[in-house]
C-alpha positions as CSV (number, residue, x, y, z in Angstrom):
1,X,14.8,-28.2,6.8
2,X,13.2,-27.0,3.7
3,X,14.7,-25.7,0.7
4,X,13.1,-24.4,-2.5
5,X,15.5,-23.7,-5.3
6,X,14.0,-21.6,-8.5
7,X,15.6,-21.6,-11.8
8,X,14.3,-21.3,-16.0
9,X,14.0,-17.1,-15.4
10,X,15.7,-15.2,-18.1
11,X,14.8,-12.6,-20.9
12,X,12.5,-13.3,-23.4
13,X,10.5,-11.3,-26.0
14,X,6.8,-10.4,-25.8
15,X,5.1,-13.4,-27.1
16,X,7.9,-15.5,-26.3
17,X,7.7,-18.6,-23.5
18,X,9.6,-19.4,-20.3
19,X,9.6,-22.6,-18.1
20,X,10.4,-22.2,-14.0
21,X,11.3,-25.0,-12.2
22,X,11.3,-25.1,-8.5
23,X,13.2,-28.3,-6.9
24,X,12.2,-29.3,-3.2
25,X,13.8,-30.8,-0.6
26,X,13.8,-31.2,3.7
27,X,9.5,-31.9,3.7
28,X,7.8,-35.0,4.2
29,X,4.4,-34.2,4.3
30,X,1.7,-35.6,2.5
31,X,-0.2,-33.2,2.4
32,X,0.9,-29.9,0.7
33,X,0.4,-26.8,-1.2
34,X,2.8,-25.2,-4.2
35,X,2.3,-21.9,-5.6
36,X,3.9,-19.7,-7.6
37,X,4.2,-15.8,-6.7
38,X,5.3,-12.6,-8.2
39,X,6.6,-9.6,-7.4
40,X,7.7,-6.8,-9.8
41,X,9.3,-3.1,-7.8
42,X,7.0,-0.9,-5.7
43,X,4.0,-4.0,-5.8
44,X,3.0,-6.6,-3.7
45,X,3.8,-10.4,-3.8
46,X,0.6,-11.6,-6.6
47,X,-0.1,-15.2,-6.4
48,X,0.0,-16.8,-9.8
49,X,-0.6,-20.4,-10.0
50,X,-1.0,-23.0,-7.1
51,X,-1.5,-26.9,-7.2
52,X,-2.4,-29.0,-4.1
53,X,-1.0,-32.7,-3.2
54,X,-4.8,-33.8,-4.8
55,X,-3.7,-32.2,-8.2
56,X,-6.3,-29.1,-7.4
57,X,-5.1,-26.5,-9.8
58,X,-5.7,-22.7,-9.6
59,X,-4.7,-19.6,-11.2
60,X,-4.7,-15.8,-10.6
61,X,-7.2,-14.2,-13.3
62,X,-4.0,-12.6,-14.9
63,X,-2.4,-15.8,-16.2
64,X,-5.0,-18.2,-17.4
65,X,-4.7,-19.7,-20.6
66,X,-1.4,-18.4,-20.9
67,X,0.3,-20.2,-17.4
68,X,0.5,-24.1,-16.7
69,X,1.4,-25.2,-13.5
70,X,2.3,-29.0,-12.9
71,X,4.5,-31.3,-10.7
72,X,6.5,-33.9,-10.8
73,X,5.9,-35.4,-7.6
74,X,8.6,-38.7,-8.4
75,X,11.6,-35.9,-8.9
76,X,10.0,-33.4,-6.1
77,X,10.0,-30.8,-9.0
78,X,7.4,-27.9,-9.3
79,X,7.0,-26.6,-12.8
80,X,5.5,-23.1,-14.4
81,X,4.9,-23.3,-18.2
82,X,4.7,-19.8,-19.5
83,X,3.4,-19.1,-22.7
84,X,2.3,-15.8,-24.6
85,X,4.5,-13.7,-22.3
86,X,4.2,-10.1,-21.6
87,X,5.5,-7.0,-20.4
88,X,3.7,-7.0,-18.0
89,X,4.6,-10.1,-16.4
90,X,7.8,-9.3,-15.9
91,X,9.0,-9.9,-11.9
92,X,11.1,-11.6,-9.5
93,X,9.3,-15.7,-9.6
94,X,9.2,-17.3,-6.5
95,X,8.0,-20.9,-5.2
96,X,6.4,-21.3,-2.1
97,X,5.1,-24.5,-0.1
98,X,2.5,-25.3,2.4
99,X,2.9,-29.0,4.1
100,X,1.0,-30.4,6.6
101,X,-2.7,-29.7,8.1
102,X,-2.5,-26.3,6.8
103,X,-1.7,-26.9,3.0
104,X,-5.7,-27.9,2.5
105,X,-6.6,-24.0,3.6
106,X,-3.8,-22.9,1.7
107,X,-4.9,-24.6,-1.7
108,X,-8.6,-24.0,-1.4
109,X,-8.7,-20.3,0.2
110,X,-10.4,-17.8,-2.6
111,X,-7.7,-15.6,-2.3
112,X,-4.2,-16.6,-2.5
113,X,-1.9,-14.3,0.3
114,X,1.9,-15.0,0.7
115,X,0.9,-15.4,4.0
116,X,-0.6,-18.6,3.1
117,X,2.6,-20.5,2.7
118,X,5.5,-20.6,4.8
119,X,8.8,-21.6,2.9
120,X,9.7,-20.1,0.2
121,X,12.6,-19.9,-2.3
122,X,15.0,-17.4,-3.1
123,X,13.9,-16.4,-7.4
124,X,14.1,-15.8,-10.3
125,X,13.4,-13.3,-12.2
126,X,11.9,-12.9,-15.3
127,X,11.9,-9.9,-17.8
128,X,9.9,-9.8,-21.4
129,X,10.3,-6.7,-23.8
């Protein structure tokens, strides 16, 4: 059984910094896929950062040079460094994982849908004012 569990969301000025962390449990494939998604009221789930079991890092348009994804793969920990906040970046956080044949697809598709990934965690959310 997999289980994601979020945490690092809070309130923080524009400008300001945040770090999610996203602790995983229940898979044992080697092969997988972590992402981080958004989703603010009345929009759809955004991807925002994803990093493959090869260390294959990508990032929604939106975020980069401002977001950091990593992993510690020892502690099973998913990380999202967020710098230079905005308003706009405010929404629920949520960590989502791919494992198995499927994770390569799922890391290396051009697009990044929530349908991508099939366990997710429950969020955090994130407001900056």
């Amino acid at each position: 059984h997999v289980q994601l569990v979020e945490s690092g969301g809070g309130s923080v000025q524009a400008g300001g910094s945040l770090r999610l962390s996203c602790a995983l449990s229940g898979t044992a494939y080697r092969q997988y896929c972590m992402a981080w998604f958004r989703q603010s009221p009345g929009k759809e789930r955004e991807g925002v950062a994803r990093i493959g079991d090869d260390g294959t890092i990508s990032y929604a348009d939106s975020v980069k040079g401002r977001f950091t994804i990593s992993q510690d793969t020892v502690k099973r920990i998913l990380y999202l460094q967020m710098d230079n906040l905005k308003p706009e970046d405010s929404a629920m956080y949520y960590c989502a994982e791919e494992a198995g044949p499927t994770a390569f697809w799922s890391c290396s598709n051009t697009l990044m849908p929530q349908t991508d990934f099939d366990h997710w965690g429950q969020g955090t959310q994130v407001t900056v004012s």
